[in-house]
C-alpha positions as CSV (number, residue, x, y, z in Angstrom):
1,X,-10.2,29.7,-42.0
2,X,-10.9,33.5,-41.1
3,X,-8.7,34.0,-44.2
4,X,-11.1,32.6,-46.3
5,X,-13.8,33.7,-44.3
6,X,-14.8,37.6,-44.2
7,X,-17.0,38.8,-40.8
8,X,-20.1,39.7,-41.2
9,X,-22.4,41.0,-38.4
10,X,-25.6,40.4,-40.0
11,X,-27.4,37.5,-42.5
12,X,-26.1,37.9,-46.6
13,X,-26.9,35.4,-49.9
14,X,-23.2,34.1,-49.6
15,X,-23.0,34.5,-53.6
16,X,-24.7,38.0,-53.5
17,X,-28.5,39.2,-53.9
18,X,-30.8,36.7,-54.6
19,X,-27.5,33.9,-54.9
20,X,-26.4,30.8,-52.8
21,X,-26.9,30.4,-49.3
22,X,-28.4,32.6,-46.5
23,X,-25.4,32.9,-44.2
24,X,-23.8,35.0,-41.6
25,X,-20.8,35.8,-39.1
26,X,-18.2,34.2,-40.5
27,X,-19.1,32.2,-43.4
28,X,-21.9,30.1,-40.9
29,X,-25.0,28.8,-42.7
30,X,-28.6,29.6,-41.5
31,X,-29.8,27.9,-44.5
32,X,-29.9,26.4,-47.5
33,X,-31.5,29.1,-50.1
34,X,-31.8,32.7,-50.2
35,X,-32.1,34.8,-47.1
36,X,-35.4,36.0,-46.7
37,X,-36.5,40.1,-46.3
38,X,-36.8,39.3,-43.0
39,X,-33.3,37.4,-42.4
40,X,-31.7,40.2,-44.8
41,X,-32.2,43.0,-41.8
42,X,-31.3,40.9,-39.2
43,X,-28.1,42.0,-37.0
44,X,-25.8,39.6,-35.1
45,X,-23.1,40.8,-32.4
46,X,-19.8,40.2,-32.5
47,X,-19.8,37.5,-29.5
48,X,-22.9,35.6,-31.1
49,X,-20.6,35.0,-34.6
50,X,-17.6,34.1,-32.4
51,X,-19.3,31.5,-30.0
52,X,-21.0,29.8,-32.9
53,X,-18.0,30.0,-35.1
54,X,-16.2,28.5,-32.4
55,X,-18.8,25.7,-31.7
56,X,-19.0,25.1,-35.9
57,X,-15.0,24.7,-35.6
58,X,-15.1,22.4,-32.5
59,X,-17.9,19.9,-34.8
60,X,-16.0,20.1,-37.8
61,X,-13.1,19.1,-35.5
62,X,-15.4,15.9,-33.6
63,X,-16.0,14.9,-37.2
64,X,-12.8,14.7,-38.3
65,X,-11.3,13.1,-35.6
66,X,-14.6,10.3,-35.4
67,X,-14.1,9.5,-38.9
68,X,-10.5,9.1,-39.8
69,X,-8.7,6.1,-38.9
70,X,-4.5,7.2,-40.0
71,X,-2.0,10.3,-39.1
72,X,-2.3,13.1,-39.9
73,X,0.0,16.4,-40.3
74,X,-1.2,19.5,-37.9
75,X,-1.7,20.9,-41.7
76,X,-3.4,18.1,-43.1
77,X,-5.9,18.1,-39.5
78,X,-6.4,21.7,-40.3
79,X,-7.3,21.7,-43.9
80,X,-9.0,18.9,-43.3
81,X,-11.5,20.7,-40.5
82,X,-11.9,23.8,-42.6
83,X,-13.2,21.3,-45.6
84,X,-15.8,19.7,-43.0
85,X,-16.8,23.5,-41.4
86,X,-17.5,24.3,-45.2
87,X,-19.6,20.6,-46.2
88,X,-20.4,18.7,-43.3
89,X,-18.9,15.2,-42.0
90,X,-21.3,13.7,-44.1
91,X,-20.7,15.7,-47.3
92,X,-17.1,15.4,-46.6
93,X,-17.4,11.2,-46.0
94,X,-15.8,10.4,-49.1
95,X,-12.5,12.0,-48.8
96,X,-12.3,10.6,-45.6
97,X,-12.3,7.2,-46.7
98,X,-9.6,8.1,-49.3
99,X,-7.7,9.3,-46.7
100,X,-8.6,6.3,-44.2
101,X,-6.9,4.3,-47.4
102,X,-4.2,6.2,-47.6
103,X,-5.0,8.0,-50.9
104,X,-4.0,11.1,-50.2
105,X,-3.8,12.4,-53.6
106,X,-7.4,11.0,-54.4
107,X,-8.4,12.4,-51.5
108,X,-7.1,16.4,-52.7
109,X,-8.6,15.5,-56.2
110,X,-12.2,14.7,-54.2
111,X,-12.2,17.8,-52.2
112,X,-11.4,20.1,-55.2
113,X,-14.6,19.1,-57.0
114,X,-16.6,20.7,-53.8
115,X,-16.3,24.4,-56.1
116,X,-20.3,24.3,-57.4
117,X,-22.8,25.8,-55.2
118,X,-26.2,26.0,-56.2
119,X,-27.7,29.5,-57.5
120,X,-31.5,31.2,-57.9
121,X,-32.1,31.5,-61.5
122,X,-35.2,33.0,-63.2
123,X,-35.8,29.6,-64.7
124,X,-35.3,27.6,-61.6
125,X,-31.4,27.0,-59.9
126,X,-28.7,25.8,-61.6
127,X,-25.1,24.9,-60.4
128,X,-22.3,27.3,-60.8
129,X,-18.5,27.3,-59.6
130,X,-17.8,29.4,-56.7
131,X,-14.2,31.2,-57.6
132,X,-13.5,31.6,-53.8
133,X,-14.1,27.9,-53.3
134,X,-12.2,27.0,-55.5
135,X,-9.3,28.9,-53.8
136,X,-10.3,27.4,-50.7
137,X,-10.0,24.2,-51.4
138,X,-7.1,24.5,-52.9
139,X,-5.7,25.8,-49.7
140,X,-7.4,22.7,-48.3
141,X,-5.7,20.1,-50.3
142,X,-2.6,21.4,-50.8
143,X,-1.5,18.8,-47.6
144,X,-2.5,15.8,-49.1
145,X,-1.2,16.5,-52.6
146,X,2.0,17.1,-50.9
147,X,2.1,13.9,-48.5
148,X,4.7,11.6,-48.9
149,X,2.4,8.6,-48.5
């Protein structure tokens, strides 16, 4: 995931000024929506983004292993994880049930539509896909697609 991930040691618009999500660290949401002025100038350390990318790892982790019911590859486990760390347990609730029936490939095809992120327009918001998640989740289904299930 720190592959996909860049380190950043203070709060950023994850799809650039005035775009996306106000994040920081390592790809760790403060919130939904624009950073505010206030967020924008605000510095973390290096051991606050590692102990809350670690405890972001370690729930994606408890959610992956409370919700699926079959095997799993180490590579399947860790795509899986970086998919939750990105959406959630809940956002990420219907590829698990794919995967608790062992559709594998519907599973990959469900994750690969999580590419449109939500952007600040003049008008309003409107949905756009996110190039580097769509990279990302191909790295993240790549496993199931190439299951032999």
């Amino acid at each position: 995931m720190r592959g996909t991930e860049s380190v950043k040691y203070y709060y950023y618009n994850d799809m650039g000024k005035d775009r996306g999500h106000c994040s920081w660290g390592i790809g760790i949401l403060a919130h939904h929506g624009v950073c505010t002025q206030e967020e924008l100038g605000k510095e973390v350390s290096k051991a606050e983004v590692e102990a809350e990318f670690s405890r972001r790892i370690a729930e994606a982790e408890r959610g992956v292993h409370r919700n699926i019911t079959v095997e799993l590859t180490q590579e399947q486990f860790d795509g899986l994880v970086s998919f939750t760390f990105n959406t959630g347990a809940e956002g990420a609730s219907d590829t698990y049930a794919l995967i608790n029936k062992n559709d594998f490939a519907g599973a990959a095809a469900n994750m690969q539509q999580f590419v449109r992120v939500r952007v600040k327009t003049k008008g309003g918001t409107k949905k756009v896909i996110a190039k580097g998640l769509v990279k990302r989740r191909a790295e993240e289904s790549a496993p199931f697609l190439n299951a032999n299930n």
